[in-house]
TITOR-942902 format. One line per field, with one value per residue (C-alpha): residue number from 0; residue in three letters; chain; x, y, z. Coordinates in nm, 4 decimals. Layout:
TITOR-942902
n	[NUM	...]
res	[Ala	...]
chain	[A	...]
east	[X	...]
north	[Y	...]
up	[Z	...]
This chain:
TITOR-942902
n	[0	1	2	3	4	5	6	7	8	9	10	11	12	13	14	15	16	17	18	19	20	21	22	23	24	25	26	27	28	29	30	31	32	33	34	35	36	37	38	39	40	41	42	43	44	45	46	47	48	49	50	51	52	53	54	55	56	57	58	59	60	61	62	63	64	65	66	67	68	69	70	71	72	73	74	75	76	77	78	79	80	81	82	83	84	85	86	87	88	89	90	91	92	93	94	95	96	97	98	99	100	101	102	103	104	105	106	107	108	109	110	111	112	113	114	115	116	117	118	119	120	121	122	123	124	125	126	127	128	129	130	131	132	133	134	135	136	137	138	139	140	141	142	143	144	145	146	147	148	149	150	151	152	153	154	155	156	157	158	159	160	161	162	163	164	165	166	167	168	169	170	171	172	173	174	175	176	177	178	179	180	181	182	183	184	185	186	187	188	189	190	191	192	193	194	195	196	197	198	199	200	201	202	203	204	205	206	207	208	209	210	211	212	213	214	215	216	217	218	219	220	221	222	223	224	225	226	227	228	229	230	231	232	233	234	235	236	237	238	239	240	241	242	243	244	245	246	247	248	249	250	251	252	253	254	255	256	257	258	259	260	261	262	263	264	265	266	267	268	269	270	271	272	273	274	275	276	277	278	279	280	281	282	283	284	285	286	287	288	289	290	291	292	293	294	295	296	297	298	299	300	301	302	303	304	305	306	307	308	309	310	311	312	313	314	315	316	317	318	319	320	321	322	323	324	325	326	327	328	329	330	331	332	333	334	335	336	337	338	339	340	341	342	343	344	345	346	347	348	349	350	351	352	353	354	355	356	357	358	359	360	361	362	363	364	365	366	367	368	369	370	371	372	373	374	375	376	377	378	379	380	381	382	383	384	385	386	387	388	389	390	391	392	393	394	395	396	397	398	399	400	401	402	403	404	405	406	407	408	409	410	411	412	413	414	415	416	417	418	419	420	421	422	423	424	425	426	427	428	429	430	431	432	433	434	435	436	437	438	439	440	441	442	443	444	445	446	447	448	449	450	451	452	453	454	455	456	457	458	459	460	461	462	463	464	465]
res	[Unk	Unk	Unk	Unk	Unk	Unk	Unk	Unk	Unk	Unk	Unk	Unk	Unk	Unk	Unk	Unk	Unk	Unk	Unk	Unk	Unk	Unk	Unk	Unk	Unk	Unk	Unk	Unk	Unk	Unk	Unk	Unk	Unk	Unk	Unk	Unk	Unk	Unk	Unk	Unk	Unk	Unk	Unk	Unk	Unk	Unk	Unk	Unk	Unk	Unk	Unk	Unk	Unk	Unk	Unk	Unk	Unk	Unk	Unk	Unk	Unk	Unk	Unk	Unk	Unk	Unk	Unk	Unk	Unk	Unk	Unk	Unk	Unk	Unk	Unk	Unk	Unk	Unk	Unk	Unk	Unk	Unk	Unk	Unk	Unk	Unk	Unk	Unk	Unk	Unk	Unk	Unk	Unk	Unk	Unk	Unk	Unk	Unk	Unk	Unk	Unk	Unk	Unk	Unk	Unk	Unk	Unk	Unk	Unk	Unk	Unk	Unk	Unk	Unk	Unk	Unk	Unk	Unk	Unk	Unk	Unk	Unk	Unk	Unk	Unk	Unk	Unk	Unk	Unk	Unk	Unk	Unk	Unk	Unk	Unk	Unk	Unk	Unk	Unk	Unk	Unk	Unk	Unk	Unk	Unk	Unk	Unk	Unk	Unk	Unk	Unk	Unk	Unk	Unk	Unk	Unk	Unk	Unk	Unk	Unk	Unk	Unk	Unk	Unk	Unk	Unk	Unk	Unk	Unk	Unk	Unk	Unk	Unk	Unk	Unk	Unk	Unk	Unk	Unk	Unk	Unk	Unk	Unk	Unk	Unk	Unk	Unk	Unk	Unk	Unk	Unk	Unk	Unk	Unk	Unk	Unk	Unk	Unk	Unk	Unk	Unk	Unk	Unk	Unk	Unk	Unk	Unk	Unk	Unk	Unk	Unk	Unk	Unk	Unk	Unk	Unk	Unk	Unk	Unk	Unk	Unk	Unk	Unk	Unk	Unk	Unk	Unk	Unk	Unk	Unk	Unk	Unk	Unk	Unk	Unk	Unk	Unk	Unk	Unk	Unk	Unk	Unk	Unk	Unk	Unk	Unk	Unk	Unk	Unk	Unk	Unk	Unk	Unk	Unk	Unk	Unk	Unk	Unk	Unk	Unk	Unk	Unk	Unk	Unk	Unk	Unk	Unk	Unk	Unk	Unk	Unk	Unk	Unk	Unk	Unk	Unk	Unk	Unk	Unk	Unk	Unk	Unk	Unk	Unk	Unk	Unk	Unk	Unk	Unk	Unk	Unk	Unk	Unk	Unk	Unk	Unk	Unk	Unk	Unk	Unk	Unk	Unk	Unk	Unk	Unk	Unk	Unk	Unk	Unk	Unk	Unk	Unk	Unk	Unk	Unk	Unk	Unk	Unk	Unk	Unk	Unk	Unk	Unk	Unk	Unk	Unk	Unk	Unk	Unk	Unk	Unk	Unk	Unk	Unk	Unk	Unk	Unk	Unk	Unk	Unk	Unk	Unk	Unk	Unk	Unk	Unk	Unk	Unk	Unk	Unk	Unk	Unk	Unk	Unk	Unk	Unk	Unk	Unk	Unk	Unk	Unk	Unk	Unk	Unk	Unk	Unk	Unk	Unk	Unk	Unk	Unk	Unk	Unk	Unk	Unk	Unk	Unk	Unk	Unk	Unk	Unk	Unk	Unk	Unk	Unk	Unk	Unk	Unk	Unk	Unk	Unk	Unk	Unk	Unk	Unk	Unk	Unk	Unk	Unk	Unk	Unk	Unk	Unk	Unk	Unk	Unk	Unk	Unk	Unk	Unk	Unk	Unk	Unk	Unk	Unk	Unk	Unk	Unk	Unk	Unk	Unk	Unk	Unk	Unk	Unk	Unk	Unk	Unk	Unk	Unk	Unk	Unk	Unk	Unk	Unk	Unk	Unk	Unk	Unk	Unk	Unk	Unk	Unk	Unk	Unk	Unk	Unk	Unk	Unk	Unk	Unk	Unk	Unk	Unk	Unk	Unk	Unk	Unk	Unk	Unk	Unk	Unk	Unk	Unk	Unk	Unk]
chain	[A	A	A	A	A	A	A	A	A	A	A	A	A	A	A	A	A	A	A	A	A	A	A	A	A	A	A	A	A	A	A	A	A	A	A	A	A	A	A	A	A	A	A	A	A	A	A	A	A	A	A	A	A	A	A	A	A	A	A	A	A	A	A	A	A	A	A	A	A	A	A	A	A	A	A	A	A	A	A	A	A	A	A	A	A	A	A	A	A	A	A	A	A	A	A	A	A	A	A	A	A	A	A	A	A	A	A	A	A	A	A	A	A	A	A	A	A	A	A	A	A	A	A	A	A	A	A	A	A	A	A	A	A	A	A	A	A	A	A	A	A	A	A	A	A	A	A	A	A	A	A	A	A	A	A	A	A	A	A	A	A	A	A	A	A	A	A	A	A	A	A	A	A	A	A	A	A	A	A	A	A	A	A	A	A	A	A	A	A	A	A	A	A	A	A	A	A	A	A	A	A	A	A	A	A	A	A	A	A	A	A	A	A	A	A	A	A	A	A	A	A	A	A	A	A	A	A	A	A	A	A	A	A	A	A	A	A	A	A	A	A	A	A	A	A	A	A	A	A	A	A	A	A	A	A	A	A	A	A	A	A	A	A	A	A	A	A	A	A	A	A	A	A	A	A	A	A	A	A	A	A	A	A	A	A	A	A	A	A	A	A	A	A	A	A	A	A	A	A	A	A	A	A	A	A	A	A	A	A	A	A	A	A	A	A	A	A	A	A	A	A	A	A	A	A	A	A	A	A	A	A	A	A	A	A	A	A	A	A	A	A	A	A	A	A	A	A	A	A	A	A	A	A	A	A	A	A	A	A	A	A	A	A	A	A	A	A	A	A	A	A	A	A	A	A	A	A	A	A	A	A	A	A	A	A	A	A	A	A	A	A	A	A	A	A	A	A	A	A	A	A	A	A	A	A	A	A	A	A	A	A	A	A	A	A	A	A	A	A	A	A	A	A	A	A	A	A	A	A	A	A	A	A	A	A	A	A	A	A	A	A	A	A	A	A	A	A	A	A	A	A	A	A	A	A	A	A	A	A	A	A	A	A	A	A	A]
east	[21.7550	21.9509	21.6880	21.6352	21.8593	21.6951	21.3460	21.4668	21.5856	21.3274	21.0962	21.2993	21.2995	20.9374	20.8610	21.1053	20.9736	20.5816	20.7394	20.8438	20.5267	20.3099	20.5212	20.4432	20.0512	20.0277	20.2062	19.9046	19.6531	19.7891	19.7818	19.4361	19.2974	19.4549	19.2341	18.9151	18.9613	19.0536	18.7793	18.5311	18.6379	18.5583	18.2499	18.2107	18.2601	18.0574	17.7349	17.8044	17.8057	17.4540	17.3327	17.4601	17.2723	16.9213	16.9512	16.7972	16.4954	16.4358	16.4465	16.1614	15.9798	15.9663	15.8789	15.5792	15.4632	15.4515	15.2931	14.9821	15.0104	14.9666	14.6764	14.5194	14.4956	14.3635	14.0978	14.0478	13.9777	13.7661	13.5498	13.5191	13.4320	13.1636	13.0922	13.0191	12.8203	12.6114	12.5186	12.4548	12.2394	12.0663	11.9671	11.8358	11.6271	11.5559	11.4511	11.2199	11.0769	10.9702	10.8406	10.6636	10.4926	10.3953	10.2187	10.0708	9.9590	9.8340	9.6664	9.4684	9.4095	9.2381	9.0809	8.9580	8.8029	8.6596	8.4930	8.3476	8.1988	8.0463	7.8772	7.7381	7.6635	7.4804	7.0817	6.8634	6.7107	7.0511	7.1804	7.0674	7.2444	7.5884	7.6042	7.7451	8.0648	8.0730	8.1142	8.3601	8.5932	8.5783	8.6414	8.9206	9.0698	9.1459	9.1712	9.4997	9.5810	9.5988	9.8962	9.9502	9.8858	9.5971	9.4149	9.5104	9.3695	9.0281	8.9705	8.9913	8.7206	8.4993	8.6148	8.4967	8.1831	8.1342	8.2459	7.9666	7.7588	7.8316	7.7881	7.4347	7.3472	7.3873	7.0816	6.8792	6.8239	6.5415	6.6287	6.4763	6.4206	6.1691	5.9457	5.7054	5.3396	5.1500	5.0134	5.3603	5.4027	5.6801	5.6375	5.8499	5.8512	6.0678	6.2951	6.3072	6.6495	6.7061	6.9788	6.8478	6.4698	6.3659	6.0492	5.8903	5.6262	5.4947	5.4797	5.1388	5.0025	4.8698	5.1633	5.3398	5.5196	5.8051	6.0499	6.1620	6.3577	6.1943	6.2729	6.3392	6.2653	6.4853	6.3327	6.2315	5.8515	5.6427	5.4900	5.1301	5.0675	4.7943	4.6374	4.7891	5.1055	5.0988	5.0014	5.2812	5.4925	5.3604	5.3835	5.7901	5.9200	5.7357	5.8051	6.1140	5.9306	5.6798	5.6243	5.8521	5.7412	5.9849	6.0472	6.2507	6.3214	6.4566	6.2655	6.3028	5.9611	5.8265	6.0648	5.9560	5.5845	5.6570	5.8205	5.5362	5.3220	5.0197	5.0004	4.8999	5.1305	5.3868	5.2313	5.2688	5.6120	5.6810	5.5627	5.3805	5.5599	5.3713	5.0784	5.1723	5.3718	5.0279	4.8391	5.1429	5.0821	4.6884	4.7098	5.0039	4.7458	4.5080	4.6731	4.8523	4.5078	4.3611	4.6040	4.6584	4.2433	4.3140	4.6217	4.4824	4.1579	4.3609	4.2744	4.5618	4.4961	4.6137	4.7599	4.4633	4.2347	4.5068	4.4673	4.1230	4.1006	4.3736	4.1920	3.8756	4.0942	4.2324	3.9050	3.8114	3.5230	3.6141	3.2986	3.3789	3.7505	3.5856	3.3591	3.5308	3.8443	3.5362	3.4767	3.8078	3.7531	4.0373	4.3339	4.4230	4.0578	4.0784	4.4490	4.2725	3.9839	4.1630	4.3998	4.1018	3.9536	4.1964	4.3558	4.2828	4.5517	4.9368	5.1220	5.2908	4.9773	4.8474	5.1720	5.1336	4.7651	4.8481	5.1487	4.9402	4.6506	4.9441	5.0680	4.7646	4.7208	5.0530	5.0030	4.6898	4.8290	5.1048	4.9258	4.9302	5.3191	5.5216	5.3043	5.3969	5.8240	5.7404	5.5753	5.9171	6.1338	5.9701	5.8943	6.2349	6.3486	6.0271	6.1438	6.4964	6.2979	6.1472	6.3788	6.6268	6.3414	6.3558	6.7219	6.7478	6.4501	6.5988	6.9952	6.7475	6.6659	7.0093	7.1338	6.8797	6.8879	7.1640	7.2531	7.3069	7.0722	7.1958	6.8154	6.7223	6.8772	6.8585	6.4568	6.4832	6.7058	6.4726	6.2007	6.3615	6.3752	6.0539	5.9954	6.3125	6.1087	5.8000	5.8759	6.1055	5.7870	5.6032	5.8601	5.9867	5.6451	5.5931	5.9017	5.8642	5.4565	5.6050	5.8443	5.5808	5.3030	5.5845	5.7031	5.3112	5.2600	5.5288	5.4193	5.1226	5.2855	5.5241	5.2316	5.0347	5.3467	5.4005	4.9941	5.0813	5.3692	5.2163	4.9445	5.1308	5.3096	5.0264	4.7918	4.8454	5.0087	4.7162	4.4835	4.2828	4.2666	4.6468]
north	[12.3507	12.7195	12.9045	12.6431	12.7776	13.1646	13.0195	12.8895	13.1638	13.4205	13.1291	13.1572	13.5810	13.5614	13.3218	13.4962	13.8185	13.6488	13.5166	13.8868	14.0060	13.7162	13.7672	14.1421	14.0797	13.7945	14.0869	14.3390	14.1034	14.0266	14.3679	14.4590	14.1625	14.2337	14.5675	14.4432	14.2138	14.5231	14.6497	14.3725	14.2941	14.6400	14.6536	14.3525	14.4718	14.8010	14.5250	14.3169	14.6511	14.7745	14.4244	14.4113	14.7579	14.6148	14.2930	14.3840	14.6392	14.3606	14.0417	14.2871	14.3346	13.9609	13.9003	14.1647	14.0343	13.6759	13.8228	13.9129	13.6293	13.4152	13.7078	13.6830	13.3094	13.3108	13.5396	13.3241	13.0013	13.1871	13.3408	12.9737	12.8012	13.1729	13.0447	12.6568	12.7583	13.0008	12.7267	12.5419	12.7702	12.8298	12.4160	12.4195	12.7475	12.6140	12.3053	12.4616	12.7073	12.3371	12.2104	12.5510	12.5357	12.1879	12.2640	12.5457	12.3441	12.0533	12.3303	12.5025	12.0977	12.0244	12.3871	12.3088	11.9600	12.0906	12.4084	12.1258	11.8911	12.2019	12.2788	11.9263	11.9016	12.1947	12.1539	12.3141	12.5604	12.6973	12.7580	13.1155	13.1542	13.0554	12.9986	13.3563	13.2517	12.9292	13.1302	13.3676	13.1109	12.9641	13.2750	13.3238	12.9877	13.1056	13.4397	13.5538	13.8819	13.7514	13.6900	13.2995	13.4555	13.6770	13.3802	13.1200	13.3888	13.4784	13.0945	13.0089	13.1858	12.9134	12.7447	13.0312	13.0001	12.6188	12.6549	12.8868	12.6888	12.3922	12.6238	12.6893	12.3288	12.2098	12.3149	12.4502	12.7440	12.9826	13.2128	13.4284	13.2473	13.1770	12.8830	12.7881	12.6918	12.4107	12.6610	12.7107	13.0792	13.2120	13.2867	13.4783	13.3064	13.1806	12.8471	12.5946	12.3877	12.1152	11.8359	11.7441	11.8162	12.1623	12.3629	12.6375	12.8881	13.2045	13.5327	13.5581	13.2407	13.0731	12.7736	12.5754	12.2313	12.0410	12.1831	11.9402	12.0208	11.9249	11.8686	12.1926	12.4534	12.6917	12.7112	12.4741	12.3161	12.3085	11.9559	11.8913	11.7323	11.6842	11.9587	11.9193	11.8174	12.1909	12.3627	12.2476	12.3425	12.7003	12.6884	12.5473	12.7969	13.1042	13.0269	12.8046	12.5595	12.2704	11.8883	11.8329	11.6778	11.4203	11.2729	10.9401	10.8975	11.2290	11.3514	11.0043	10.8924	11.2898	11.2069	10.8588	10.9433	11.2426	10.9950	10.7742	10.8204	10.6734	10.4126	10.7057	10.9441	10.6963	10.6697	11.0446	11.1298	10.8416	11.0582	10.9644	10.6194	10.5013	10.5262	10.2666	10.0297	10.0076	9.9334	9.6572	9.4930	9.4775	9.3008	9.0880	8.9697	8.9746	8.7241	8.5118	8.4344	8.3455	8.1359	7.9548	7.8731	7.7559	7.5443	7.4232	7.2868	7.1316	6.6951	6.5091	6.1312	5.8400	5.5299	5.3524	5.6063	5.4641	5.0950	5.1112	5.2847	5.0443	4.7371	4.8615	4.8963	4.5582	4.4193	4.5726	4.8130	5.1573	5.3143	5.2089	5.3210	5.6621	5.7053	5.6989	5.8909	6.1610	6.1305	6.2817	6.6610	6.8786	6.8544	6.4456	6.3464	6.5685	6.3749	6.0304	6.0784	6.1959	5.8671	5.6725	5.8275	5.7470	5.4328	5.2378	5.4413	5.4196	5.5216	5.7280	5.9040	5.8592	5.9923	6.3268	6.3562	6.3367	6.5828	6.8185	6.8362	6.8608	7.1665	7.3205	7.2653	7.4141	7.7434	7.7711	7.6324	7.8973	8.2052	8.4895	8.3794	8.6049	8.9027	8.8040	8.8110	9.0979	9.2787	9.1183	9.2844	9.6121	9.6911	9.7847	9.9595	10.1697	10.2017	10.3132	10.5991	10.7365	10.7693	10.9257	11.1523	11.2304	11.2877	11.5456	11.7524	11.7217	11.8553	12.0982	12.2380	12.2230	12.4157	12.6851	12.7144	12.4956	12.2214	12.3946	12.1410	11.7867	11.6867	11.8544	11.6377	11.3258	11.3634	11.4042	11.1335	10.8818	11.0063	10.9672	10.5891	10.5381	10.4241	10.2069	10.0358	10.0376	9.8572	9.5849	9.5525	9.4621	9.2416	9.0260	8.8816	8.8835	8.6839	8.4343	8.3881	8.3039	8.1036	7.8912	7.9395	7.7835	7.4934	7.4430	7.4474	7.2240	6.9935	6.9388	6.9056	6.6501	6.4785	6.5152	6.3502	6.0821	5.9821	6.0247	5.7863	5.5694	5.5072	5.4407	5.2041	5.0487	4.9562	4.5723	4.4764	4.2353	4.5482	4.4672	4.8974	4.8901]
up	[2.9323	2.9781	3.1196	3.3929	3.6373	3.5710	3.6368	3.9588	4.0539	3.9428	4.1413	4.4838	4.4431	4.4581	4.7120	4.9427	4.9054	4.9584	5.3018	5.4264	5.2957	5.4637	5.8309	5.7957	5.7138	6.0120	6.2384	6.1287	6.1877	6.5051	6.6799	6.4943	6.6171	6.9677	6.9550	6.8599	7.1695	7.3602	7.2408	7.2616	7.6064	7.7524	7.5980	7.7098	8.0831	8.0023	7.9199	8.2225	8.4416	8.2498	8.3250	8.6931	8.7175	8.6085	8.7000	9.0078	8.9221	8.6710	8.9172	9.1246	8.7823	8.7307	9.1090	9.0390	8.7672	8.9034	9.1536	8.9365	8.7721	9.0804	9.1915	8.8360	8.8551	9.1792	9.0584	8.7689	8.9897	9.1988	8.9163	8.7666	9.0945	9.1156	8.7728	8.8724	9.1915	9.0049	8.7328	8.9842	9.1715	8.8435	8.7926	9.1027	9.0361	8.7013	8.8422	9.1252	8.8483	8.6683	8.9879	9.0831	8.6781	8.7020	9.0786	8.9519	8.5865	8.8061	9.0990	8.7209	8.6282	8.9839	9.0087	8.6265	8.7305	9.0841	8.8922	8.7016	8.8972	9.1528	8.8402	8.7536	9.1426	9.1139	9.2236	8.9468	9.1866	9.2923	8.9267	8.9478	9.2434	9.2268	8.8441	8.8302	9.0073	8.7991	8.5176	8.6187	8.7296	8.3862	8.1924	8.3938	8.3003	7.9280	8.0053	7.7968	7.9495	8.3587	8.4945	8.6577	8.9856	8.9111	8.7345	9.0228	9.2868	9.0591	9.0247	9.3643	9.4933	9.3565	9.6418	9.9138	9.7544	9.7631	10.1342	10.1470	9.9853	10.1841	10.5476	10.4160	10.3051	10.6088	10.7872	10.4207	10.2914	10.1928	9.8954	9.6268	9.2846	9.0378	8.8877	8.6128	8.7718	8.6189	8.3570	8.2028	8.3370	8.5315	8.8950	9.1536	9.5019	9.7508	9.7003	9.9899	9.9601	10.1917	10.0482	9.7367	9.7922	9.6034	9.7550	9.5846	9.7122	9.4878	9.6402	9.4510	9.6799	9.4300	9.3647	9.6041	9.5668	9.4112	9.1674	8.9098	8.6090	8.2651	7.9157	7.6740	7.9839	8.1457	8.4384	8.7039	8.7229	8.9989	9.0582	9.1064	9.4594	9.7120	9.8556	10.2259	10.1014	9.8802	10.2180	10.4162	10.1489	10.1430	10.5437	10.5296	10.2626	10.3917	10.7898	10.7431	10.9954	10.8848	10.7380	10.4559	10.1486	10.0564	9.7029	9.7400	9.3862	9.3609	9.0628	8.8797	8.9621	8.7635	8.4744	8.3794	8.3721	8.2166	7.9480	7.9189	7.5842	7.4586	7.1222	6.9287	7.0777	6.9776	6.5963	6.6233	6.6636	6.4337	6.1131	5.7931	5.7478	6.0366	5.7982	5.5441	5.8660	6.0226	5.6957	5.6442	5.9957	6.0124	5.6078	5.7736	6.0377	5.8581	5.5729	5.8468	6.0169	5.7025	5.5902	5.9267	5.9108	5.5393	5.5995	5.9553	5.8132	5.5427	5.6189	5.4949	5.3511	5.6317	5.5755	5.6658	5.3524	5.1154	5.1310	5.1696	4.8029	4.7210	4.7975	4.6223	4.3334	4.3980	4.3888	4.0705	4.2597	4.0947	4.2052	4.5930	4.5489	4.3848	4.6722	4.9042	4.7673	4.7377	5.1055	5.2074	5.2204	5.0841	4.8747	4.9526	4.8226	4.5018	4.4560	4.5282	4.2926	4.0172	4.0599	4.0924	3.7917	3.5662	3.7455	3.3916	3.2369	3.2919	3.5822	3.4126	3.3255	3.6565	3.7707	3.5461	3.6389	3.9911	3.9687	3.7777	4.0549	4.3609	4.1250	4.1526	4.5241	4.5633	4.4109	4.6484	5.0050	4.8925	4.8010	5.0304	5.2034	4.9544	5.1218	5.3896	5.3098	5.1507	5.4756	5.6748	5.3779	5.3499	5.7054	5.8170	5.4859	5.6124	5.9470	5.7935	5.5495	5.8603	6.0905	5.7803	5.6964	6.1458	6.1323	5.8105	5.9770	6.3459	6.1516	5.9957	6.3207	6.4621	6.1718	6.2178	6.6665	6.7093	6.9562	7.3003	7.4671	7.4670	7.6004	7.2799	7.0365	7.2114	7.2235	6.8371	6.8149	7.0349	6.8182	6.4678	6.6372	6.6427	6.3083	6.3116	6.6339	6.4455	6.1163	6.3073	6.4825	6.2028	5.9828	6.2510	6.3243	5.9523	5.9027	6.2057	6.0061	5.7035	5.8028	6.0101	5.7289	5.4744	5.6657	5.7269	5.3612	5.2846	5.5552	5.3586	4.9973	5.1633	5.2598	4.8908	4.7268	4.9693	4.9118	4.5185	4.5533	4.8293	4.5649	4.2649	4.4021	4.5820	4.2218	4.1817	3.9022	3.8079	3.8184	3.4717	3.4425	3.4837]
């Protein structure tokens, strides 16, 4: 409690002298901070007078490079609208390129097909003429190395010379060629063309006459004709002026009688299974005539034969019933008589007797048919042997010369056939024989076994050889 007073006043020493030190600290920071403002301020100024001084070069900067902005971007939007109008412009070249390859695909399409059909229009005398150009248009169809335009321009002179061809059809034309004479040997001469009609004259004047184009020949024919007709021929190639000898059936008429082959000519090109097909049809006919005499003659029992043996039997008279059972030729009086023969026994008997002599009957009525189903079964399997054994020789030959000629194979073809033709030939009427021969046959069984049954139950019961 005595140093109280000391402490307070030690306390109020030291906060006065903190207040004269504080006043003179504020009074320091005042005028320093009054300097930096100084300061500040007129650097302040010195910043605002730099600025004032490039404000301006700077605004024109600015106003230059907006400038070439603004130019840029124009340059931009014109290059992109360049841009759109050259894709544009490309599209539409694109798309006439398109249109320009598909006229020139369909142009090679139609120049392929015309090229074509001048060939297959082509008369046979003129091949040697314009077959040249044919060719030449077709090689340069796949040629690789032409360009489109070389290869349009090459194939399109087909057409000059079908013009040509077509300015020298119209009245004829005489031109150099050559022909086979009737002896098979090739002949120069002079070739008459007038439409379709092909005239031929040697320079030897020894052939004159019709060309016509035949089977496995390169070169035209000349057709034999009448004397006169030959003469005017002669008179109309070599002068240009004469009678014209006219085929109507342009060359038709030639072909089919070229076609036309005798029987053996036919059992010729049908090969060595025509052999055993032949021997088959003449044993066919041979076997069906027979048997239709056999079964034909054949005299079945009537009603009116059965009751008269029945009523001799009724009356006891064997002998009579026997007699005249015997009278009836064939396989009905042999049934009859045997009944009658043992008509004392049962019917049972009787029935086994009479069963036993129809089985018998049967077996010879019946004997020769199964040759003939075999003749209908074998004669195509034949047929089928030959014309397989035709087809491996005719692939033989193709292998070895090969198959340029379409005429060619279809000959071998048509002649493989043959046999085929042949042994249907022989087992239909087979077939159709044995089916008539059977139901013949049959005829005459049914007949046999309604007699047998007609009989047995026609014996009186009161028979005394019942």
């Amino acid at each position: 409690m005595s140093f109280r007073p000391l402490h307070a006043l030690a306390l109020g020493a030291i906060l006065s002298l903190g207040t004269h030190a504080a006043e003179a600290d504020l009074t320091g920071l005042a005028n320093g901070a009054q300097s930096d403002l100084q300061k500040a301020l007129a650097t302040l100024a010195e910043v605002r007078q730099k600025i004032e001084a490039e404000r301006v070069p700077m605004g024109r900067e600015i106003n230059d490079l907006e400038q070439r902005l603004a130019d840029q971007r124009a340059d931009l939007a014109k290059a992109q609208r360049f841009q759109e109008n050259q894709l544009v412009e490309l599209n539409a070249l694109k798309a006439e390129a398109k249109r320009r390859a598909d006229e020139v695909g369909y142009i090679d399409s139609l120049l392929t097909e015309y090229t074509r059909a001048f060939r297959s229009r082509l008369n046979f005398a003129e091949e040697s003429k314009y077959l040249p150009a044919v060719e030449a248009a077709e090689k340069a169809a796949v040629a690789p190395d032409l360009a489109p335009a070389d290869r349009i321009e090459r194939r399109t002179a087909i057409l000059k010379t079908a013009l040509g061809r077509g300015r020298s059809a119209l009245g004829g034309e005489i031109f150099e060629g050559r022909a086979l004479d009737r002896q098979g040997r090739v002949q120069k001469g002079k070739i008459a063309l007038i439409g379709p009609i092909s005239l031929f004259a040697d320079t030897a004047g020894t052939t004159a006459g019709l060309l016509q184009m035949e089977l496995n020949k390169s070169d035209p024919t000349v057709i034999a004709i009448d004397p006169e007709t030959e003469i005017a021929t002669r008179e109309l190639v070599t002068t240009g002026k004469g009678r014209i000898a006219l085929d109507p059936t342009l060359g038709n008429a030639f072909k089919l009688s070229a076609m036309e082959e005798t029987l053996f000519e036919k059992i010729k090109h049908g090969g060595w299974v025509m052999a055993p097909l032949l021997i088959l049809g003449f044993a066919t006919a041979i076997v069906a005539l027979v048997k239709w005499i056999q079964l034909s003659r054949v005299r079945l029992a009537t009603e009116k034969d059965l009751q008269t043996v029945l009523q001799h039997l009724g009356k006891g008279d064997q002998p009579g019933a026997l007699t005249h059972a015997r009278s009836i030729p064939g396989p009905a009086g042999e049934l009859l008589s045997a009944a009658v023969e043992h008509s004392d026994e049962k019917k049972e008997y009787i029935e086994e007797v009479m069963y036993e002599k129809m089985l018998g009957w049967r077996i010879r009525l019946e004997r020769g048919l199964p040759f003939l189903a075999l003749t209908a079964t074998t004669g195509p399997l034949f047929g089928l042997l030959g014309t397989v054994m035709g087809m491996i020789a005719l692939f033989k030959l193709i292998s070895s010369f090969g198959s340029g000629d379409p005429k060619v194979l279809a000959s071998g073809i048509s002649e493989a056939l043959i046999a085929t033709a042949s042994g249907m030939m022989v087992a239909i009427p087979a077939l159709l024989l044995h089916a008539f021969l059977s139901r013949k046959a049959k005829g005459i069984m049914g007949s046999l076994e309604q007699t047998s049954v007609g009989f047995i139950n026609g014996l009186p019961e009161q028979n005394p050889f019942a």
